[in-house]
LUMLUMDREN-2810 file (N, C-alpha, C; in Angstrom, 1 decimal):
<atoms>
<atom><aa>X</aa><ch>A</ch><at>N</at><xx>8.4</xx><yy>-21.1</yy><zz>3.6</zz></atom>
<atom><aa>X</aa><ch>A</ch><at>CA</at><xx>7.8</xx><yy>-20.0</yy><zz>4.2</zz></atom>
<atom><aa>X</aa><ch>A</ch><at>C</at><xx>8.9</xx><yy>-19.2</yy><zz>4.9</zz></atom>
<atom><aa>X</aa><ch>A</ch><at>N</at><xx>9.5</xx><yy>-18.0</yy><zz>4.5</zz></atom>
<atom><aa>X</aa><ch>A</ch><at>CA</at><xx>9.5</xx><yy>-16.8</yy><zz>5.3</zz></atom>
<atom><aa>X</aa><ch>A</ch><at>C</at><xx>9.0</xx><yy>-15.9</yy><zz>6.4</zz></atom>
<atom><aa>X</aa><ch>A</ch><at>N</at><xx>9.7</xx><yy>-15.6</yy><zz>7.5</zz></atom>
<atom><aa>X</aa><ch>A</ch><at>CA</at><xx>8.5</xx><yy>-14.9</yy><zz>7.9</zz></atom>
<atom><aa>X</aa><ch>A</ch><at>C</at><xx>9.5</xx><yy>-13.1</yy><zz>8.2</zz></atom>
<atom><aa>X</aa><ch>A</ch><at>N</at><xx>8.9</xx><yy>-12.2</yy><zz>8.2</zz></atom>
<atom><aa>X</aa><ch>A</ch><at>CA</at><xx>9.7</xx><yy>-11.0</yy><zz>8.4</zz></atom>
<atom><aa>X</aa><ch>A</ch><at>C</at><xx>9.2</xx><yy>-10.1</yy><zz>9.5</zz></atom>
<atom><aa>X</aa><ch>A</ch><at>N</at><xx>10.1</xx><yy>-9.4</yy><zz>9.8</zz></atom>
<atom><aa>X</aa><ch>A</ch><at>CA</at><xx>9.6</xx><yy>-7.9</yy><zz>10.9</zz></atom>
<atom><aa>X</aa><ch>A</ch><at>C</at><xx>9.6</xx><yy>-6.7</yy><zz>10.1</zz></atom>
<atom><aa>X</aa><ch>A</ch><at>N</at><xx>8.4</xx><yy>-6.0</yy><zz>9.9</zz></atom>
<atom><aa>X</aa><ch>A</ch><at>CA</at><xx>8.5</xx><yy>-5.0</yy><zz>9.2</zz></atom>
<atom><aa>X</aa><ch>A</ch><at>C</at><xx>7.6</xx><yy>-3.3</yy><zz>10.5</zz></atom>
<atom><aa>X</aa><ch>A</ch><at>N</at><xx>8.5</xx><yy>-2.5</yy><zz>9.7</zz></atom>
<atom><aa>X</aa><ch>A</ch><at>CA</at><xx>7.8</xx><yy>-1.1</yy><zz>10.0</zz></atom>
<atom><aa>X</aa><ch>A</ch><at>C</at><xx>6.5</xx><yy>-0.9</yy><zz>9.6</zz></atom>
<atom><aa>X</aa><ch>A</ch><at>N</at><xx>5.5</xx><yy>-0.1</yy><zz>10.1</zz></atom>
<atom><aa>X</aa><ch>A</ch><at>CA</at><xx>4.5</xx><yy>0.1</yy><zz>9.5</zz></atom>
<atom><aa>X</aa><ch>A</ch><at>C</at><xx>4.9</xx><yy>1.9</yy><zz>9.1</zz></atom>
<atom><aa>X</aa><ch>A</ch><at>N</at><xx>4.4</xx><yy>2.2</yy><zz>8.2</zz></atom>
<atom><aa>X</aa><ch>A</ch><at>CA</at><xx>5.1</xx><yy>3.6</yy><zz>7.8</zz></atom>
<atom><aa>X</aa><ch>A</ch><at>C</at><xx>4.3</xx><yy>4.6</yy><zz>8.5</zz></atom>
<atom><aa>X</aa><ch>A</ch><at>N</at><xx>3.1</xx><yy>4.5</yy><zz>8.4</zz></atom>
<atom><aa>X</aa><ch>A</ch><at>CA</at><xx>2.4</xx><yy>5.7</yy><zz>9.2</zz></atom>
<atom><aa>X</aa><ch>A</ch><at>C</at><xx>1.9</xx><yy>5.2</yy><zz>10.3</zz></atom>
<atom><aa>X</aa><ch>A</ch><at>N</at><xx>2.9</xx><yy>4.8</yy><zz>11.5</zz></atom>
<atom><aa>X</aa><ch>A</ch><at>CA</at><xx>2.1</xx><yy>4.7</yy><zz>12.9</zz></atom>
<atom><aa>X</aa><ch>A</ch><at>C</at><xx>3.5</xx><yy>4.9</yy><zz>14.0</zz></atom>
<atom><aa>X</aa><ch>A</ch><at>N</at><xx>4.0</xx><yy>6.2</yy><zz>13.1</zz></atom>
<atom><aa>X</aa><ch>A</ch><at>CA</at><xx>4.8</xx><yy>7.2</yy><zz>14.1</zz></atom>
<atom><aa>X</aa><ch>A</ch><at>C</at><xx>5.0</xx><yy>7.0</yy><zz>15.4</zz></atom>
<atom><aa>X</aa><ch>A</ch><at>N</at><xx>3.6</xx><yy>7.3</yy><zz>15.9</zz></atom>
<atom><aa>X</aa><ch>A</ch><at>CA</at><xx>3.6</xx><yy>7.3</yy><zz>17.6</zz></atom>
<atom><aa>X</aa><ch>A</ch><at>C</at><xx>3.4</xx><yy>6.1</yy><zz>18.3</zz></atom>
<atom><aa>X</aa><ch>A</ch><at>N</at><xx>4.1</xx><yy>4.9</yy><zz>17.1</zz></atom>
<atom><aa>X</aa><ch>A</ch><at>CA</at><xx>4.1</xx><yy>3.6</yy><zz>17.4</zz></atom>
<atom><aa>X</aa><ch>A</ch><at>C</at><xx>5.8</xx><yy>3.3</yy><zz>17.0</zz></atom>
<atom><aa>X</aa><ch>A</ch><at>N</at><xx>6.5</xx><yy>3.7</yy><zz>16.7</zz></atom>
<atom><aa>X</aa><ch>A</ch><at>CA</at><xx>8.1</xx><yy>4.0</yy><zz>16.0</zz></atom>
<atom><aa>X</aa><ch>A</ch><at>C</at><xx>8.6</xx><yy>2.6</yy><zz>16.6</zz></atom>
<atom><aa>X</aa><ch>A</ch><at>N</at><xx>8.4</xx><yy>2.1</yy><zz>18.0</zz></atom>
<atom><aa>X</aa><ch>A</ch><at>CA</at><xx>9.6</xx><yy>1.2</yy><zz>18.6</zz></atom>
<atom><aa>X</aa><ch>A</ch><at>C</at><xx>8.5</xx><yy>-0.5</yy><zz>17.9</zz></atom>
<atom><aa>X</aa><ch>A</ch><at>N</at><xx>7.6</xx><yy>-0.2</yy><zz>17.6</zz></atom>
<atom><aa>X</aa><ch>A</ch><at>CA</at><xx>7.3</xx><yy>-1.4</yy><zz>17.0</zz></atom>
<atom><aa>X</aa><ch>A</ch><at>C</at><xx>7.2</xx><yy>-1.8</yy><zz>16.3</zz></atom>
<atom><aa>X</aa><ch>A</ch><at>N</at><xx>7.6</xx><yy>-3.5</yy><zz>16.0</zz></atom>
<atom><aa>X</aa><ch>A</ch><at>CA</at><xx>7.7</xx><yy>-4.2</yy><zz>14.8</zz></atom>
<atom><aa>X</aa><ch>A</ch><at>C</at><xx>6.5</xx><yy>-5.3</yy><zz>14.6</zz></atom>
<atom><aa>X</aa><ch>A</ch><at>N</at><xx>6.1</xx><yy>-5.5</yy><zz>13.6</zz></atom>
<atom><aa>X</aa><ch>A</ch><at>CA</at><xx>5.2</xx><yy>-6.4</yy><zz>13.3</zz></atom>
<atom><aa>X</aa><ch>A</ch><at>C</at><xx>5.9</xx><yy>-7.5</yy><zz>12.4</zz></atom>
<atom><aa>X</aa><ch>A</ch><at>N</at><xx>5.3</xx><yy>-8.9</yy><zz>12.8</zz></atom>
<atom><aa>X</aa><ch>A</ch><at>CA</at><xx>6.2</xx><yy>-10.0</yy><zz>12.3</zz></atom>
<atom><aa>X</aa><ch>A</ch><at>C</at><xx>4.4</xx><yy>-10.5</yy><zz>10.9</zz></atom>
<atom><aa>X</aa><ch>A</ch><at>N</at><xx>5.0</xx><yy>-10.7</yy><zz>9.8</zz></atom>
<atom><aa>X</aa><ch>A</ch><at>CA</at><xx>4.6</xx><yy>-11.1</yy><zz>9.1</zz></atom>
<atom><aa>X</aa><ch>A</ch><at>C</at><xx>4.6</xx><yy>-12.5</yy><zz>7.8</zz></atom>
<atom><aa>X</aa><ch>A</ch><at>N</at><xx>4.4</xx><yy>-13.1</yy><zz>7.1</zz></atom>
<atom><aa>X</aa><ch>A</ch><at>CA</at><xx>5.2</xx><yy>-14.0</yy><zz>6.5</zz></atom>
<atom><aa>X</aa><ch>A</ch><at>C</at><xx>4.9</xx><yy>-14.3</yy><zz>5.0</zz></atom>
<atom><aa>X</aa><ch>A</ch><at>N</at><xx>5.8</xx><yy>-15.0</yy><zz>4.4</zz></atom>
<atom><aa>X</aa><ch>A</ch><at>CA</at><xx>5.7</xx><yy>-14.9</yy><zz>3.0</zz></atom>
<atom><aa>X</aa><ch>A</ch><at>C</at><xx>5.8</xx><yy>-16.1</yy><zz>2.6</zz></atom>
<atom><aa>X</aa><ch>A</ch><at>N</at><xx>5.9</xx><yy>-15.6</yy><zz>1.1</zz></atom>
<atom><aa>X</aa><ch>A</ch><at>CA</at><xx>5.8</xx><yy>-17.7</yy><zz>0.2</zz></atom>
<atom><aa>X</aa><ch>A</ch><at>C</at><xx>7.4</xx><yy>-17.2</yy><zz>-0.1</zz></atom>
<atom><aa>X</aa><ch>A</ch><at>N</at><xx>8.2</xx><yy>-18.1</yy><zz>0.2</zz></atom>
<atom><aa>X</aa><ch>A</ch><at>CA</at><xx>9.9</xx><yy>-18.5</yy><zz>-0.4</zz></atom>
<atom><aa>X</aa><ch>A</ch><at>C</at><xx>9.8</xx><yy>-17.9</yy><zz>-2.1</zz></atom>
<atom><aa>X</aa><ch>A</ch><at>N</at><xx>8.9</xx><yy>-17.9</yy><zz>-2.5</zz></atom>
<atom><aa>X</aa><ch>A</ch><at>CA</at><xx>8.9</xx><yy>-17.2</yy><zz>-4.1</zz></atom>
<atom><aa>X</aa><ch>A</ch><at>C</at><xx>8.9</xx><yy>-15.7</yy><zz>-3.9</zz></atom>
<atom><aa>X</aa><ch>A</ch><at>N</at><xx>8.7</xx><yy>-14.9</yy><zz>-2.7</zz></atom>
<atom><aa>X</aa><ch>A</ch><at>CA</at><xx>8.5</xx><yy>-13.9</yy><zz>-2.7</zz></atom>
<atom><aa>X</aa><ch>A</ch><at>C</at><xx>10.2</xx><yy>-13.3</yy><zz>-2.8</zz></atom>
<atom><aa>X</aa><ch>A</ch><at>N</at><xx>10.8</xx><yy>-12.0</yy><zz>-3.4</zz></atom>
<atom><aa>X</aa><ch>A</ch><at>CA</at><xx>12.0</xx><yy>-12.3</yy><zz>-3.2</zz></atom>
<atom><aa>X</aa><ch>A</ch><at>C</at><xx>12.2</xx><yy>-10.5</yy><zz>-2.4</zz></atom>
<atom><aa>X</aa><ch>A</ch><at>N</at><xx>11.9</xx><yy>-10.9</yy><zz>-1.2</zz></atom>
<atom><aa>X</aa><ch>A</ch><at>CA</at><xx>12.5</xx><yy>-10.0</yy><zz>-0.2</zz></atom>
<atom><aa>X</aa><ch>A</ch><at>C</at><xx>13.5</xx><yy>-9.3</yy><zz>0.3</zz></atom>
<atom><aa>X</aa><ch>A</ch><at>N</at><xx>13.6</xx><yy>-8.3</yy><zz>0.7</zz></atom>
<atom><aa>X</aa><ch>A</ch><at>CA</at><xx>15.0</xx><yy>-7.8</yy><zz>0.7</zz></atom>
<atom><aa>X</aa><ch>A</ch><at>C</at><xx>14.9</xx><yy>-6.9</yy><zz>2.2</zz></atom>
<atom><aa>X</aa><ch>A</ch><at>N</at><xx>16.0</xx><yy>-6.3</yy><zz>2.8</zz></atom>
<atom><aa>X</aa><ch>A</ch><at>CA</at><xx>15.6</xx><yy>-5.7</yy><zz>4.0</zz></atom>
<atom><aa>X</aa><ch>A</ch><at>C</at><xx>15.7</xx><yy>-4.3</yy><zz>2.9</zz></atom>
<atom><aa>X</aa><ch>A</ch><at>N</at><xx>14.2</xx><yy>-3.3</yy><zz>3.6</zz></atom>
<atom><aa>X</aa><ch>A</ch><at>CA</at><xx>14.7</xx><yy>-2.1</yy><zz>2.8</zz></atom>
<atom><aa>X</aa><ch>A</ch><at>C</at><xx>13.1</xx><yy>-2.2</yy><zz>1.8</zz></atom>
<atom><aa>X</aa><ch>A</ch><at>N</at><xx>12.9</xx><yy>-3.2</yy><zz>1.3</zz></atom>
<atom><aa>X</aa><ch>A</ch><at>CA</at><xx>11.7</xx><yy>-2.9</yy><zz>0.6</zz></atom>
<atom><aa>X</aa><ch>A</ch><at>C</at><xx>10.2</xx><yy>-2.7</yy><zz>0.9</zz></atom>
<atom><aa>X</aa><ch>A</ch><at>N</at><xx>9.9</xx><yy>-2.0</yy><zz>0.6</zz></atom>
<atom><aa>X</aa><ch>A</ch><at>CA</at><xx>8.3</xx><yy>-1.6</yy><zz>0.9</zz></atom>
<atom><aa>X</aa><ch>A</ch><at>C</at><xx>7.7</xx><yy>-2.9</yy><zz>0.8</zz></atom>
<atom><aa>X</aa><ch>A</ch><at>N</at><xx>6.5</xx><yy>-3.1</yy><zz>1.3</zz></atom>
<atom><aa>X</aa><ch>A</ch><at>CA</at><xx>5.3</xx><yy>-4.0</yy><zz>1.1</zz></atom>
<atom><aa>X</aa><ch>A</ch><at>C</at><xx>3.9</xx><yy>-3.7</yy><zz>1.6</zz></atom>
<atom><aa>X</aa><ch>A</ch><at>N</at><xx>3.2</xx><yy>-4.4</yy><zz>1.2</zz></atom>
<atom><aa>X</aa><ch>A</ch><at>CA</at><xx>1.7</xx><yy>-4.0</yy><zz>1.3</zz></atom>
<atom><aa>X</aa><ch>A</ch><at>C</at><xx>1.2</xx><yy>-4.9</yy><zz>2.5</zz></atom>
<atom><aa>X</aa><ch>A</ch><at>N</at><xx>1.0</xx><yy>-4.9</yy><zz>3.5</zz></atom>
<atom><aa>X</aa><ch>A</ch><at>CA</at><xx>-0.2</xx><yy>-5.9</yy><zz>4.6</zz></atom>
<atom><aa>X</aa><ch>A</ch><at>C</at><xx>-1.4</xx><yy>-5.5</yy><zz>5.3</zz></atom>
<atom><aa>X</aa><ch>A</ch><at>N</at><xx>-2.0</xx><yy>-6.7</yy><zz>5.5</zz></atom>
<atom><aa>X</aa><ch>A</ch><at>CA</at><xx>-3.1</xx><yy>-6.5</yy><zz>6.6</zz></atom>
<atom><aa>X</aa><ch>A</ch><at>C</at><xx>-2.6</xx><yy>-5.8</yy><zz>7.7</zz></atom>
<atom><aa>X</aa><ch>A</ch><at>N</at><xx>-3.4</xx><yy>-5.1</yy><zz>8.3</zz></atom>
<atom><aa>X</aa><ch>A</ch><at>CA</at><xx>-3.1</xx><yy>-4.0</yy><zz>9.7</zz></atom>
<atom><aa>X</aa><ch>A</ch><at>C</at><xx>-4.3</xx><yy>-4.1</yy><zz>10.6</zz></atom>
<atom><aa>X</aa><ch>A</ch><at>N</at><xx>-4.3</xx><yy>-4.9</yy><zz>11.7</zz></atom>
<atom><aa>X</aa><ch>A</ch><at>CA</at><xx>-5.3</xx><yy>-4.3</yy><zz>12.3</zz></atom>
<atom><aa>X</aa><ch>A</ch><at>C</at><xx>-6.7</xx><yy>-5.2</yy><zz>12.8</zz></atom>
<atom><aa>X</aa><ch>A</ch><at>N</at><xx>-7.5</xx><yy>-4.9</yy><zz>13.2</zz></atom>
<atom><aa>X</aa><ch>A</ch><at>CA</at><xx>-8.2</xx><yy>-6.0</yy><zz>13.3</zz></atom>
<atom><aa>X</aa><ch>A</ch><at>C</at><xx>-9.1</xx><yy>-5.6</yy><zz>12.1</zz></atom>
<atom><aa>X</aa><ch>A</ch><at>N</at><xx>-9.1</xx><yy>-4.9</yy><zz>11.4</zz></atom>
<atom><aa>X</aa><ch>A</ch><at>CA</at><xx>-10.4</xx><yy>-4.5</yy><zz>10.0</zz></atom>
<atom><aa>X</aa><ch>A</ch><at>C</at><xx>-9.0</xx><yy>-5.2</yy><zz>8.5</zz></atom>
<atom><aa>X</aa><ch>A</ch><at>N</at><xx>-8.2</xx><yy>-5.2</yy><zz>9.3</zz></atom>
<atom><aa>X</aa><ch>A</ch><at>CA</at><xx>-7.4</xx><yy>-5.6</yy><zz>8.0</zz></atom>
<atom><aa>X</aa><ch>A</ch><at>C</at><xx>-7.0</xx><yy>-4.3</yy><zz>6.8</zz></atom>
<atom><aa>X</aa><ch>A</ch><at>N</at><xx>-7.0</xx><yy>-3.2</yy><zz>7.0</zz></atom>
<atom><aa>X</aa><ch>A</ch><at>CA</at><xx>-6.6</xx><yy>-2.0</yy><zz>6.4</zz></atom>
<atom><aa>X</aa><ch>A</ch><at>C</at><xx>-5.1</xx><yy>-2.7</yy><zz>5.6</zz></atom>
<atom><aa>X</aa><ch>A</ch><at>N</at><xx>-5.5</xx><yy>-2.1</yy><zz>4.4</zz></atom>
<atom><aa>X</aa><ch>A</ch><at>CA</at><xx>-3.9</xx><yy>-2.1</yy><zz>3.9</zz></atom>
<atom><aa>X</aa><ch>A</ch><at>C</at><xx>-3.2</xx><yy>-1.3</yy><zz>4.3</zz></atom>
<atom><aa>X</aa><ch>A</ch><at>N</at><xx>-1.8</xx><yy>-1.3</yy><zz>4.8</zz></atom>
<atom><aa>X</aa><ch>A</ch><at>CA</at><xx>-0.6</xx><yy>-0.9</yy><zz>4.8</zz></atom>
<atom><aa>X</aa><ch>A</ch><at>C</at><xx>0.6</xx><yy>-0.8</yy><zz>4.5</zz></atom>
<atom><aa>X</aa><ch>A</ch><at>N</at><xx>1.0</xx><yy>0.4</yy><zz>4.4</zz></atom>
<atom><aa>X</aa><ch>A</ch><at>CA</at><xx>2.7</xx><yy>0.3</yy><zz>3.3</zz></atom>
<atom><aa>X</aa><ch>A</ch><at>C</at><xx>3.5</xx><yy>-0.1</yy><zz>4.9</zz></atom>
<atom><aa>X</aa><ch>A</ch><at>N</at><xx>4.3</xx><yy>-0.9</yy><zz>4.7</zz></atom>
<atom><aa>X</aa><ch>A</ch><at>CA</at><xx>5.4</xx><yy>-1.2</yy><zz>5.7</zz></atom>
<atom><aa>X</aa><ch>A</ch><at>C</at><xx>7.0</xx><yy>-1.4</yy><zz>5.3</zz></atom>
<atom><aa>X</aa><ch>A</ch><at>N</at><xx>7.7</xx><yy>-1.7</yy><zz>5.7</zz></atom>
<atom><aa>X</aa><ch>A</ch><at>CA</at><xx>8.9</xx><yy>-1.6</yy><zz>5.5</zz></atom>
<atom><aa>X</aa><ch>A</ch><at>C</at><xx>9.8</xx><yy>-2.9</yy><zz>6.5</zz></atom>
<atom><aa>X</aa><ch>A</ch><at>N</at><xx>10.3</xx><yy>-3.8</yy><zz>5.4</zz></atom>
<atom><aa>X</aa><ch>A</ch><at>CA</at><xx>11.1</xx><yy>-5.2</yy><zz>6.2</zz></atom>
<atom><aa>X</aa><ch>A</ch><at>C</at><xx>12.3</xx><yy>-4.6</yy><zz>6.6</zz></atom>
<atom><aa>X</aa><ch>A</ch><at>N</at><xx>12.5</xx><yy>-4.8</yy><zz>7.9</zz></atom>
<atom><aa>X</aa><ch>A</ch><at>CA</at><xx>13.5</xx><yy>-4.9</yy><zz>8.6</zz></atom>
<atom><aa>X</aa><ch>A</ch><at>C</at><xx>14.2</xx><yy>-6.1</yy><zz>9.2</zz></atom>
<atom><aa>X</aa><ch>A</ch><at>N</at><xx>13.7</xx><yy>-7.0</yy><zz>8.9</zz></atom>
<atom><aa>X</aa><ch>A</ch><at>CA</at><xx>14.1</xx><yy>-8.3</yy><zz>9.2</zz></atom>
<atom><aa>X</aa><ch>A</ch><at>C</at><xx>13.5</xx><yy>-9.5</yy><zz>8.9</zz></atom>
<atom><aa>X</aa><ch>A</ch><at>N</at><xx>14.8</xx><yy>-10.6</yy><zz>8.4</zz></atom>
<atom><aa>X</aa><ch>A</ch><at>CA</at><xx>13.9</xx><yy>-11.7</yy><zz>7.3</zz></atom>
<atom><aa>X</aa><ch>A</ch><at>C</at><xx>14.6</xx><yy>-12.6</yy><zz>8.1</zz></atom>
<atom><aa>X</aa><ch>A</ch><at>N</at><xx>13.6</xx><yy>-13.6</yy><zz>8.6</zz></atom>
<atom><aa>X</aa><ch>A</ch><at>CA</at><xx>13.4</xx><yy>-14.7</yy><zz>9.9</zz></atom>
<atom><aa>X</aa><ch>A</ch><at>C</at><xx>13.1</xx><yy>-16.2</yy><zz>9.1</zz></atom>
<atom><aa>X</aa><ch>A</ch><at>N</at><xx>13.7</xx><yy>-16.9</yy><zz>9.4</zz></atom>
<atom><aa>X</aa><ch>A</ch><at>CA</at><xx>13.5</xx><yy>-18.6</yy><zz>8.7</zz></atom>
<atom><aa>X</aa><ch>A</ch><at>C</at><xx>12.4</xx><yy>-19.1</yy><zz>9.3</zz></atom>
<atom><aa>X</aa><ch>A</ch><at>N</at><xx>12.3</xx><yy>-18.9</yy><zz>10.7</zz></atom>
<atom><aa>X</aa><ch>A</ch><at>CA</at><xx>11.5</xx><yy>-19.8</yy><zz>11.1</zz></atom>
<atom><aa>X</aa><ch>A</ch><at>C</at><xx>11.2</xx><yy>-18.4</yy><zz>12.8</zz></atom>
<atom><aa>X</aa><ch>A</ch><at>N</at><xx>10.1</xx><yy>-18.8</yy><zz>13.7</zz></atom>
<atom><aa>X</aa><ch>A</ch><at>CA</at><xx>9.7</xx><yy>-18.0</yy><zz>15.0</zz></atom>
<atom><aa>X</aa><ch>A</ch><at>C</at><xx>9.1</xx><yy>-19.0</yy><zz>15.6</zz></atom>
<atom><aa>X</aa><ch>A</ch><at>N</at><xx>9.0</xx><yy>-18.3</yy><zz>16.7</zz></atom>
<atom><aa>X</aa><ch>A</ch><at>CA</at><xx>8.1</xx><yy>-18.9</yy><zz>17.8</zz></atom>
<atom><aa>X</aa><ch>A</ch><at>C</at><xx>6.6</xx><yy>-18.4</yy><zz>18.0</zz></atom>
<atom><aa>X</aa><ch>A</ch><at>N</at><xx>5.7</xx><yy>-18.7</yy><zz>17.3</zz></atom>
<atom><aa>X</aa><ch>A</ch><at>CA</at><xx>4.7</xx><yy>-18.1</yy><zz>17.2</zz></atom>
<atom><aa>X</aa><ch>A</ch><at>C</at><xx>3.3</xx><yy>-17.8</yy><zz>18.3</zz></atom>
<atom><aa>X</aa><ch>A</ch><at>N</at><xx>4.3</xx><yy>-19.0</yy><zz>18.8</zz></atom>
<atom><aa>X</aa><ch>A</ch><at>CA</at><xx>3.1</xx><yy>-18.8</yy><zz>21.1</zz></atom>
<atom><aa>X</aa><ch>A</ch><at>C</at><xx>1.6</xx><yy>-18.5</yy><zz>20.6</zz></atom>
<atom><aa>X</aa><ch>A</ch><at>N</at><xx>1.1</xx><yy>-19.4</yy><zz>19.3</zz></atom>
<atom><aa>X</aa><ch>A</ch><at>CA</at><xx>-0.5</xx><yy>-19.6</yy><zz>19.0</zz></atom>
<atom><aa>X</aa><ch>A</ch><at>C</at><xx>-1.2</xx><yy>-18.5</yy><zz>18.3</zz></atom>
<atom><aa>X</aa><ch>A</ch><at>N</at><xx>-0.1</xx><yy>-16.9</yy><zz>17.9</zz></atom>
<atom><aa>X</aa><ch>A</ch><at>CA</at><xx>-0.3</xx><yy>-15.6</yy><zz>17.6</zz></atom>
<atom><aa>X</aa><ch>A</ch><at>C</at><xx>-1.0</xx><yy>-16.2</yy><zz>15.7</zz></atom>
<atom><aa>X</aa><ch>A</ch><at>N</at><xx>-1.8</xx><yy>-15.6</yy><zz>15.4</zz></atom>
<atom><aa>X</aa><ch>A</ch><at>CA</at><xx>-2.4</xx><yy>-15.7</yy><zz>13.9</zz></atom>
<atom><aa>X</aa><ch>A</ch><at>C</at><xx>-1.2</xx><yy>-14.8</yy><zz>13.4</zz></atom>
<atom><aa>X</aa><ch>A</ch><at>N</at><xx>-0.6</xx><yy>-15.2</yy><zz>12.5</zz></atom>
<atom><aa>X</aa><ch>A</ch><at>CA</at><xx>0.3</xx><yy>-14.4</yy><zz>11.5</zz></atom>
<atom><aa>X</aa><ch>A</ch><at>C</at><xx>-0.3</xx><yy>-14.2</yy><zz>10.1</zz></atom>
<atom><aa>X</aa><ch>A</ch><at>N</at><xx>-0.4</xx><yy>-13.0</yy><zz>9.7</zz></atom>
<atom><aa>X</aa><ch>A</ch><at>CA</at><xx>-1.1</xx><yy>-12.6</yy><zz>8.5</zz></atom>
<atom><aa>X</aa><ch>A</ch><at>C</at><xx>0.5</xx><yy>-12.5</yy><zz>7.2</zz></atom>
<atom><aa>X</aa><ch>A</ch><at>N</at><xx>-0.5</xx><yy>-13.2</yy><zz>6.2</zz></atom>
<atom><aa>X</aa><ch>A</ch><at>CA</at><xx>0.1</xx><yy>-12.6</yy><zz>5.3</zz></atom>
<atom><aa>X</aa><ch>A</ch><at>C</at><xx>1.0</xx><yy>-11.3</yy><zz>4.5</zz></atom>
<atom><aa>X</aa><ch>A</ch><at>N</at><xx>1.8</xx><yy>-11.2</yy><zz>4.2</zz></atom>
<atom><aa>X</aa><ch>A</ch><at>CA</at><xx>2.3</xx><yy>-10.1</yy><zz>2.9</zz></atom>
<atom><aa>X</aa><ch>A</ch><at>C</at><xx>1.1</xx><yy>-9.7</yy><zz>1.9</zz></atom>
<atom><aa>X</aa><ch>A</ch><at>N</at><xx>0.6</xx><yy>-9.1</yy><zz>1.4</zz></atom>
<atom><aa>X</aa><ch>A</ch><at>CA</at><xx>-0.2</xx><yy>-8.8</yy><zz>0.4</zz></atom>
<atom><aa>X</aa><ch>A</ch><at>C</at><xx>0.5</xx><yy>-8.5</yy><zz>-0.8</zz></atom>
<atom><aa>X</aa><ch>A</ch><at>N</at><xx>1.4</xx><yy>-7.6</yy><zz>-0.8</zz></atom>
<atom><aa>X</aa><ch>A</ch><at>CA</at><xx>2.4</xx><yy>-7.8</yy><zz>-2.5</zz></atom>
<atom><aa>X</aa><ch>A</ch><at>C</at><xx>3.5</xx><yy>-6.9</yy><zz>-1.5</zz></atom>
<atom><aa>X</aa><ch>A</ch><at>N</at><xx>4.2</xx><yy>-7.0</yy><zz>-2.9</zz></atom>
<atom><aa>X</aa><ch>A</ch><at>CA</at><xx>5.7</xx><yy>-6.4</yy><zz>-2.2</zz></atom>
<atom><aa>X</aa><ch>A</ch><at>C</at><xx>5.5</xx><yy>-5.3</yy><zz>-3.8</zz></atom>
<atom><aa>X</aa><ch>A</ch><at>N</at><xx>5.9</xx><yy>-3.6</yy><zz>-3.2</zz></atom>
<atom><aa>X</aa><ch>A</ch><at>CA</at><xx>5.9</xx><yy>-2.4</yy><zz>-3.8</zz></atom>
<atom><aa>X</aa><ch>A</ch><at>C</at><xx>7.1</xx><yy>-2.4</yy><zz>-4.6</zz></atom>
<atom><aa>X</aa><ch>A</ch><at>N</at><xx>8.3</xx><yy>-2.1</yy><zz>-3.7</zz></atom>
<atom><aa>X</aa><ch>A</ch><at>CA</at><xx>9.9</xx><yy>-2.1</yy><zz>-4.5</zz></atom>
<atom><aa>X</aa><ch>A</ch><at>C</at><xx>10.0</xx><yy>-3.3</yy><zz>-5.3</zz></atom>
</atoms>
């Protein structure tokens, strides 16, 4: 398991935040590539953008959602 910090693309007036997400080790991630995730408490898909690929976190009990696919 992977886990990554990604941009969300359209939440501007949110710019300084990162959202940590995680993947299956088969997924093959890159910093830079687009991806698709849950957003939100309705679960909206979202285009986002990995900015950071994490081995392992401190998760302090937070639910971490899934990757849904990777775009690039």
């Amino acid at each position: 398991m992977k886990y990554v910090k990604v941009f969300i693309e359209n939440s501007i007036s949110r710019i300084g935040n990162l959202y940590t997400y995680k993947s299956e080790d088969s997924m093959n991630l890159k910093l830079g590539v687009r991806v698709v995730v849950p957003f939100g408490k309705g679960n909206r898909h979202e285009i986002a953008v990995v900015v950071d690929i994490l081995e392992e976190i401190d998760d302090r009990g937070y639910e971490i959602k899934n990757i849904i696919e990777i775009i690039d």
